[in-house]
C-alpha positions as CSV (number, residue, x, y, z in Angstrom):
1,X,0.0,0.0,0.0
2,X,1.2,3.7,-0.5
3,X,2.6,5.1,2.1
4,X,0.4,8.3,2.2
5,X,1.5,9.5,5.6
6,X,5.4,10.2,4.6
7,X,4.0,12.1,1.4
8,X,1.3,13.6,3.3
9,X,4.2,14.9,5.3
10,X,6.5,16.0,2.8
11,X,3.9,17.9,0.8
12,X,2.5,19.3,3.8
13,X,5.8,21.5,3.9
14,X,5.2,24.0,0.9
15,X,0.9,24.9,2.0
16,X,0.2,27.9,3.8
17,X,-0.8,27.3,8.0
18,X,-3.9,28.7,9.0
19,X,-3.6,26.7,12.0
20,X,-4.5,29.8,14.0
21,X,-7.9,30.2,12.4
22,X,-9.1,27.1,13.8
23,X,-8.7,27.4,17.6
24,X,-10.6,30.7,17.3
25,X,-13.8,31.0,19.8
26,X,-16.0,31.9,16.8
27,X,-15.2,32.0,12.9
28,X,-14.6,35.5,12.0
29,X,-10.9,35.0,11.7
30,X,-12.1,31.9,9.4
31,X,-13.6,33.8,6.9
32,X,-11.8,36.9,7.1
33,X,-8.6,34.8,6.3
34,X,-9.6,32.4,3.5
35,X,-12.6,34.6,2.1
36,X,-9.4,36.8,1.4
37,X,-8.0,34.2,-0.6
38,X,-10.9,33.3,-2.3
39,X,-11.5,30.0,-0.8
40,X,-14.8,28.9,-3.1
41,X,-14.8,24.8,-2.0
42,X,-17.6,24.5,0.3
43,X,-19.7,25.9,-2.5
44,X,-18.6,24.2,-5.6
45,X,-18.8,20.5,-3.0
46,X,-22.3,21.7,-1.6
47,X,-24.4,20.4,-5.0
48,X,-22.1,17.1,-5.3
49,X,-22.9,16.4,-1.7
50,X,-26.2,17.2,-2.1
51,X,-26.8,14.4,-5.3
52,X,-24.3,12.1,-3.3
53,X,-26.2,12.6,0.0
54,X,-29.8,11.6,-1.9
55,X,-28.3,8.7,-3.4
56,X,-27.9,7.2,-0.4
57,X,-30.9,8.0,1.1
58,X,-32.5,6.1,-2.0
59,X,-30.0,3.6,-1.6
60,X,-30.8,3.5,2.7
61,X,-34.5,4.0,1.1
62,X,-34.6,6.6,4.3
63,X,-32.9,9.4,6.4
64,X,-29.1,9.4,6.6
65,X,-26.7,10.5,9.1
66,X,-23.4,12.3,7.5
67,X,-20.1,12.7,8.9
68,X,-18.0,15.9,8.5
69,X,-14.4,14.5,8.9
70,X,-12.4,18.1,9.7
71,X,-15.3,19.9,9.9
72,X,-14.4,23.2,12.2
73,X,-16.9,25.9,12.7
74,X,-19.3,23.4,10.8
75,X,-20.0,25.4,7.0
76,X,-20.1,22.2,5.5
77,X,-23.4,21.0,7.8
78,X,-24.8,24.1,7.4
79,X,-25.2,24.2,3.6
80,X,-26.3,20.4,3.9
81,X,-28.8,20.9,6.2
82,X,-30.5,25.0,5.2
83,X,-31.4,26.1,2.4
84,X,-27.9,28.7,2.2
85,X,-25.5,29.0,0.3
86,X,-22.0,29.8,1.1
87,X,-21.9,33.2,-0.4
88,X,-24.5,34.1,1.4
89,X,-22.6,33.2,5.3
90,X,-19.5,34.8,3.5
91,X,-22.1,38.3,3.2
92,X,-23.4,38.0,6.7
93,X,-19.8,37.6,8.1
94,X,-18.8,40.3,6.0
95,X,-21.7,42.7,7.7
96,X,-21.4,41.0,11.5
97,X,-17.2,42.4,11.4
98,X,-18.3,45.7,10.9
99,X,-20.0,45.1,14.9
100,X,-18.7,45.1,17.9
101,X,-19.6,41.9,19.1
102,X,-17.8,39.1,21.5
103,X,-18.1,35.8,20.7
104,X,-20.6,35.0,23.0
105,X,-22.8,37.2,20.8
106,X,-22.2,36.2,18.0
107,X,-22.9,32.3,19.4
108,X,-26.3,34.1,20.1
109,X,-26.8,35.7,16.5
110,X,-25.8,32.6,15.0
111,X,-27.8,30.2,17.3
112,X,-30.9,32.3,16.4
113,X,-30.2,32.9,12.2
114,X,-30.1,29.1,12.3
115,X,-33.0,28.3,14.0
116,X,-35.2,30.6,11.4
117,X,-34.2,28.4,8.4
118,X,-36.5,25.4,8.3
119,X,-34.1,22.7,8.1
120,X,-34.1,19.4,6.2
121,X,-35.6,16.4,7.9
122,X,-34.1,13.9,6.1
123,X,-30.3,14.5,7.2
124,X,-28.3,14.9,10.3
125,X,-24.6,15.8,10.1
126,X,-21.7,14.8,12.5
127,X,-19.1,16.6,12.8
128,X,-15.5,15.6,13.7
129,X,-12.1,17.9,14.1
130,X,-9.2,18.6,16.4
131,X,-10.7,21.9,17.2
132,X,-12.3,21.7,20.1
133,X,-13.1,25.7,19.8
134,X,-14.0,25.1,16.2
135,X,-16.5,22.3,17.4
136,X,-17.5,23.5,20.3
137,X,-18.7,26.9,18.3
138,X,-20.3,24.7,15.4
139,X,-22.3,22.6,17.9
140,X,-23.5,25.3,20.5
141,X,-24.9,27.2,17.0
142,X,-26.8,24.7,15.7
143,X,-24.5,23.9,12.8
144,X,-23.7,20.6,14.1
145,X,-25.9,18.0,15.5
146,X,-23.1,16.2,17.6
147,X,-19.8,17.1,17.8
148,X,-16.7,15.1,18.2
149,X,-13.3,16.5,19.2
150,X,-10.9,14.1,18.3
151,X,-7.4,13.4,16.4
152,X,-7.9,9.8,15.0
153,X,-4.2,10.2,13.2
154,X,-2.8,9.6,16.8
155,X,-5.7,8.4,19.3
156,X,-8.3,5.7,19.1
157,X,-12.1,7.4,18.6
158,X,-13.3,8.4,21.9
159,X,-15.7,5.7,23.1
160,X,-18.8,7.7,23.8
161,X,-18.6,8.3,19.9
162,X,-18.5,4.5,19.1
163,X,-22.5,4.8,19.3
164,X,-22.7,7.4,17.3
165,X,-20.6,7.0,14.4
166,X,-22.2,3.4,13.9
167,X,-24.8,5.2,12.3
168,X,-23.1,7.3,10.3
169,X,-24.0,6.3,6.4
170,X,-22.3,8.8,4.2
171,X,-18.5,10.1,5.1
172,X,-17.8,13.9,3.6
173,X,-14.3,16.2,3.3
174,X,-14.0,19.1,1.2
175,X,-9.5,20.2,2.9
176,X,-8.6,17.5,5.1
177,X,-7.2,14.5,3.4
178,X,-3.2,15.9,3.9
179,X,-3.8,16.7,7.0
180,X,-5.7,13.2,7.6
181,X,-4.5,9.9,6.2
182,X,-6.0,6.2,5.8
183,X,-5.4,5.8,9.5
184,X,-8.2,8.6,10.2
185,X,-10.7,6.4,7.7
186,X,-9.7,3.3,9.0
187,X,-11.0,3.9,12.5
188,X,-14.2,5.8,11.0
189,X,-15.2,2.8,8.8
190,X,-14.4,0.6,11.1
191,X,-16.9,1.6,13.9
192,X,-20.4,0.3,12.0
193,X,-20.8,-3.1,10.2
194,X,-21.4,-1.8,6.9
195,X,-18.7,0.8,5.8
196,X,-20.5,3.7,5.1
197,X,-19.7,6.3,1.8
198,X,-17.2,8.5,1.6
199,X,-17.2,11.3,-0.7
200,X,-13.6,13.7,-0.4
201,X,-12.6,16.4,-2.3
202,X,-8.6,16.3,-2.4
203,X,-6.1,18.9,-3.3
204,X,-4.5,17.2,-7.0
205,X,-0.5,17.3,-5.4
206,X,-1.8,14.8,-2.5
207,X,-2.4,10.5,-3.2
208,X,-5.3,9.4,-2.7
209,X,-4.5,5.6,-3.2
210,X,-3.7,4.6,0.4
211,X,-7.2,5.9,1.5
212,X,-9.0,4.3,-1.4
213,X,-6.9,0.9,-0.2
214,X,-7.9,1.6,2.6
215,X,-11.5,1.8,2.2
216,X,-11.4,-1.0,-0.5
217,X,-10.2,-3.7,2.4
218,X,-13.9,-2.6,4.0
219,X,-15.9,-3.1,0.4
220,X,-15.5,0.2,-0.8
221,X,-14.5,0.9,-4.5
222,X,-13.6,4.2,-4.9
223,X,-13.9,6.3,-8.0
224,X,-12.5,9.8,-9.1
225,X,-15.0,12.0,-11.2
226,X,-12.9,12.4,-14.4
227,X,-13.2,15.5,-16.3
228,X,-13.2,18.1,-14.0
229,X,-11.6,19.7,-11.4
230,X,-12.9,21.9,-8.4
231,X,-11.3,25.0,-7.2
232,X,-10.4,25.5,-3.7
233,X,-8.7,28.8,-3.0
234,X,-5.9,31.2,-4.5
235,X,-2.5,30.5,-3.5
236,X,-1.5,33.1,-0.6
237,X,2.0,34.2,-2.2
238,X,4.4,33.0,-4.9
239,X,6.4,30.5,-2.2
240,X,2.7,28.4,-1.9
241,X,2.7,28.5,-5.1
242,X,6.1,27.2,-6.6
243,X,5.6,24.5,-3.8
244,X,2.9,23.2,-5.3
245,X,3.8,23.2,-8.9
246,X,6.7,21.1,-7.3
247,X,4.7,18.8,-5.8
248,X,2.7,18.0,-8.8
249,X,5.8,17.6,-10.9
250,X,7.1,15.0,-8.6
251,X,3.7,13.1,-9.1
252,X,3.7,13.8,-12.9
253,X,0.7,15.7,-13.3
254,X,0.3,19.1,-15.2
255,X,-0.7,22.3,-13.4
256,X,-1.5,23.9,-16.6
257,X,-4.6,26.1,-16.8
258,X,-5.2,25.0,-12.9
259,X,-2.8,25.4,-10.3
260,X,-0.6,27.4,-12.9
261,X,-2.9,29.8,-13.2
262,X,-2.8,31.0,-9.4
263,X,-5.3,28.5,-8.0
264,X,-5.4,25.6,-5.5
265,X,-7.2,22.7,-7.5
266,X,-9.3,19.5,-6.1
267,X,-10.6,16.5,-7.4
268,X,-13.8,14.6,-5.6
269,X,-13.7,10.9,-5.0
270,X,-16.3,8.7,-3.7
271,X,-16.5,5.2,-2.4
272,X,-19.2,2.9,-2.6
273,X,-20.4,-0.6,-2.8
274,X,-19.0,-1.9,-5.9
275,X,-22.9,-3.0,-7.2
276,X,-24.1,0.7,-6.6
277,X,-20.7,2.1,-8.8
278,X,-22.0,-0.3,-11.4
279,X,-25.5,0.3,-11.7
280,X,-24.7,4.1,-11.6
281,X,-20.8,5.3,-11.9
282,X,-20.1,8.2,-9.9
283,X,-20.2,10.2,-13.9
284,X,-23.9,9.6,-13.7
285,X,-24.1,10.2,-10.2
286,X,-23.4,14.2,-10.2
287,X,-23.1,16.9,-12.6
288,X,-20.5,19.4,-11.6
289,X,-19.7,23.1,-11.9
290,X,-16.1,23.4,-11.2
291,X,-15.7,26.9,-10.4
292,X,-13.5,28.0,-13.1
293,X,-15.1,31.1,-13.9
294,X,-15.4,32.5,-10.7
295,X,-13.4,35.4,-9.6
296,X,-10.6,34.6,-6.9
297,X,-9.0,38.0,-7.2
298,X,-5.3,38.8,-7.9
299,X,-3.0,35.6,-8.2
300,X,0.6,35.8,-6.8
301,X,3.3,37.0,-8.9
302,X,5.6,34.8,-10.5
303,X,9.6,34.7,-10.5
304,X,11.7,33.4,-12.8
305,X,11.6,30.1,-11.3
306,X,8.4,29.7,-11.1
307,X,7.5,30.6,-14.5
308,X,10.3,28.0,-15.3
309,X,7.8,25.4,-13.5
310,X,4.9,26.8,-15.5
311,X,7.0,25.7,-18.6
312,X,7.7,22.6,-17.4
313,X,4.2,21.8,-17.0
314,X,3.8,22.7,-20.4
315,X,6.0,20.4,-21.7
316,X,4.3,17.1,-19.6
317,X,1.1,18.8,-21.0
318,X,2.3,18.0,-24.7
């Protein structure tokens, strides 16, 4: 099997940290920070998830519980279960820094704007990070229905959470596979007797293999949706960038028109049982819009040796 930890690891070295924004008490400094850099993922994965998440309640032929692996202040949940879209939290967080508020206000404002939206019966979401400031925010709100506090690439799943994640039918990730490897799914499919799905979204320099060996060993097959990518953010400065063009060189893949251009790129995988992937392959499954037109301000300037990457890609391109 791939060894996805060490090149987890190694690739790890050239991203940005935003560490800091995710031990905030509430998620201003969330979207201040990446809604400076564009960050567009949670709304290009939102309509996947949502024609992922009603296959398997036709497949359950009921409701589903979903698990948020690295979900934080809990956006992801939030567009799954209301009827709102991501550029319309990114507006109201845009108005709320203009006030003068603590965070125990804000808990208030946000516990309240939830509870107006009728939400959808038919789904429950689960969230699971290292944050305990992110969870503990997304939880007290509304966002999430449980929360779990955990870091599965080190310690077992906490055992009041055993109960819980046995129902979980449908796993989701839109930015932590790199910071999460197979040992993180392991545990998660692991806890109910029938592996549930997992659909991830995963930046193109990191392998997905080991997870999908991973999940295969529990019945899964896992698919990549071919002929599109989805964009996840601008790079924050021309160092993020040239470390990424890197990364993909060393696995052979071209960053021309994507990550060239300026801009983090994903691709979404999901993992089923193999006689669900042949009566409808993930192609069918969803239709996509991946986010190429969208504007994600000015990308970082290039040096020479960067644009000497950008070459290079061209040249695996032809």
């Amino acid at each position: 099997m791939p060894n996805s930890q060490e090149d987890f690891s190694s690739t790890n070295q050239s991203k940005a940290d935003f560490s800091s924004i995710y031990v905030q008490p509430d998620p201003r400094s969330y979207f201040r920070t990446l809604g400076g850099l564009g960050y567009a993922i949670p709304h290009l994965a939102r309509p996947i998830f949502d024609q992922v998440i009603e296959a398997r309640q036709r497949a359950k032929g009921g409701p589903i519980t979903v698990l948020d692996l690295g979900c934080s202040y809990g956006i992801n949940a939030i567009l799954m279960k209301y009827a709102l879209s991501y550029d319309q939290l990114v507006e109201r967080y845009d108005a709320l820094a203009q006030q003068t508020l603590t965070s125990s206000e804000l808990l208030q404002l946000d516990k309240h704007f939830l509870a107006a939206w009728p939400r959808k019966r038919d789904i429950r979401v689960i969230g699971l990070d290292v944050s305990r400031q992110a969870v503990g925010y997304a939880e007290a709100c509304g966002a999430l229905d449980i929360g779990i506090v955990a870091d599965l690439e080190n310690d077992p799943v906490p055992a009041w959470a055993l109960p819980e994640l046995a129902k979980v039918d449908l796993i989701v990730s839109t930015g932590c596979v790199g910071y999460v490897t197979s040992k993180s799914f392991e545990k998660l499919v692991a806890c109910s007797a029938q592996a549930p799905w997992v659909g991830s979204f995963v930046l193109r320099m990191f392998d997905y293999a080991g997870i999908a060996h991973t999940l295969r060993g529990h019945g899964l097959q896992t698919e990549k949706f071919e002929g599109a990518s989805f964009v996840q953010r601008r790079f924050r400065d021309e160092e993020e960038m040239r470390g990424t063009l890197d990364a993909l060189a060393q696995r052979g893949i071209s960053p021309a028109a994507k990550e060239a251009d300026g801009l983090f790129h994903a691709e979404f995988f999901c993992s089923r049982p193999p006689a669900i992937c042949a009566a409808e392959p993930v192609q069918k499954l969803v239709s996509v819009s991946s986010g190429v037109n969208r504007s994600y301000g000015r990308r970082p300037r290039q040096n020479t040796s960067a644009r000497s990457a950008k070459a290079a890609s061209r040249a695996l391109a032809s």
